[in-house]
C-alpha positions in Angstrom: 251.8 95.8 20.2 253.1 95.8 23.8 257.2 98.0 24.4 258.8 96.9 27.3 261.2 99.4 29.4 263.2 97.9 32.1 264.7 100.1 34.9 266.7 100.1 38.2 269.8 98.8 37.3 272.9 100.2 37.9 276.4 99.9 40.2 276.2 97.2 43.2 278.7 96.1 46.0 278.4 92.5 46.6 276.0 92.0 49.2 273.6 94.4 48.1 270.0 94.5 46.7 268.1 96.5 44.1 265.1 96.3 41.9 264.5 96.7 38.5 261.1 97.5 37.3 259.9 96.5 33.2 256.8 99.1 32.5 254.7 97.9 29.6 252.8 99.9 27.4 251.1 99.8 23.6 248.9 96.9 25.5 248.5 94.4 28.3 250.8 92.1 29.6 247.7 91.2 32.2 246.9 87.6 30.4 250.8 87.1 29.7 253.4 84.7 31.7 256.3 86.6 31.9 260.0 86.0 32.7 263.1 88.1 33.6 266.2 87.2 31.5 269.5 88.4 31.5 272.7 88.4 29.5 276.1 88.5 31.0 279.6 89.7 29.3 280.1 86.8 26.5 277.4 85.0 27.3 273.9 84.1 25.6 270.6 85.7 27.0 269.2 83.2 29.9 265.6 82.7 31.2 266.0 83.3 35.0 263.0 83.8 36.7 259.0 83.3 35.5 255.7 84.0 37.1 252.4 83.7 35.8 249.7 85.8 34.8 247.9 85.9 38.5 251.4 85.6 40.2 250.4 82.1 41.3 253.5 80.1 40.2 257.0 81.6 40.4 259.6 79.7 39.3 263.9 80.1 38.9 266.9 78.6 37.4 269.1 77.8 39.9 271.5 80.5 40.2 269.2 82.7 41.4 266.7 80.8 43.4 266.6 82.2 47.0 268.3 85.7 46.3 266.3 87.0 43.7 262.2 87.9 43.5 260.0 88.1 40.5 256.9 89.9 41.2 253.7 91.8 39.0 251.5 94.2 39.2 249.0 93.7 36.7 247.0 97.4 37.2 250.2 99.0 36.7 251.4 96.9 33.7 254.4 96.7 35.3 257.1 93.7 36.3 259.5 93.6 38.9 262.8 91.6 40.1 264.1 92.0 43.2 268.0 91.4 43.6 268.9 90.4 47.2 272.8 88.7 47.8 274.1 89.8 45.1 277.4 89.1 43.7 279.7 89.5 40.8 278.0 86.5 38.6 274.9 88.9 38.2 276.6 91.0 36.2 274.3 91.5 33.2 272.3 93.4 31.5 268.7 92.3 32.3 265.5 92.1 30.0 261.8 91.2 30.5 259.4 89.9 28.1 256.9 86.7 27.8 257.8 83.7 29.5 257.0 81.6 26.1 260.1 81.9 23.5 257.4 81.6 20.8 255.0 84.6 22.1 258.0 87.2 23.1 257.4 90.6 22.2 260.0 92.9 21.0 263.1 93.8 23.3 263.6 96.3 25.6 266.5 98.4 25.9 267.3 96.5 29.1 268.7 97.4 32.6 272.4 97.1 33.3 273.5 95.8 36.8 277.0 96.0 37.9 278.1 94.1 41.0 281.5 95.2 42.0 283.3 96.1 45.4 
C-alpha cells in the first residue's frame, strides 16, 4: 500500500512561486496517473492538475492553467507542482494521490499554502 507526503507549502505574497513535492512510499506510483488536488477554506477538495504515468499528457482545470506545473519523477517516487502567479484564490491546503477517483490511495497529511500580502 502506497503513503503519500506532500511538502513545500507554506506563507506566499501574491506574485510569488513555490513547489510542493508528494514523496510516495510503501510502493510505486510509477504505473499510476496522478493528480494534484486541493481544498480551500469552505470549499470541497478539487481535481486541479493531472499527468500521466510517462509525463506525456498534463492536463488543468482552468484556474490554474498557465500558472501552475505538474511534474514526476518516477525513479524518485516523487510528484511535484509548481506554483507560479500566485494569488489569494490558492489558498488551500493541497493533496496528491491517483488521478482516477476510484483507484485513490489513502490521503496524505497535505501541504498548506497561504497567499497573502
Amino acid at each position: 500500500q502506497v503513503q503519500l507526503v506532500e511538502s513545500g507549502g507554506g506563507l506566499v505574497q501574491p506574485g510569488g512561486s513555490l513547489r510542493l513535492s508528494c514523496v510516495a512510499s510503501g510502493g510505486s506510483i510509477a504505473l499510476r496517473p496522478m493528480a494534484w488536488y486541493r481544498q480551500a477554506p469552505g470549499k470541497q477538495r478539487e481535481l486541479i492538475a493531472t499527468i500521466s504515468s510517462a509525463s506525456i499528457s498534463r492536463n488543468y482545470v482552468d484556474s490554474v492553467k498557465g500558472r501552475f506545473t505538474i511534474s514526476r519523477d518516477n525513479a524518485k517516487n516523487t510528484l511535484y507542482l509548481q506554483l507560479s502567479t500566485v494569488n489569494p484564490e490558492d489558498t488551500a491546503v493541497y493533496y496528491c494521490n491517483a488521478r482516477d477517483t476510484d483507484r485513490l490511495w489513502p490521503w496524505g497529511q497535505g501541504t498548506q499554502v497561504t497567499v497573502s500580502s
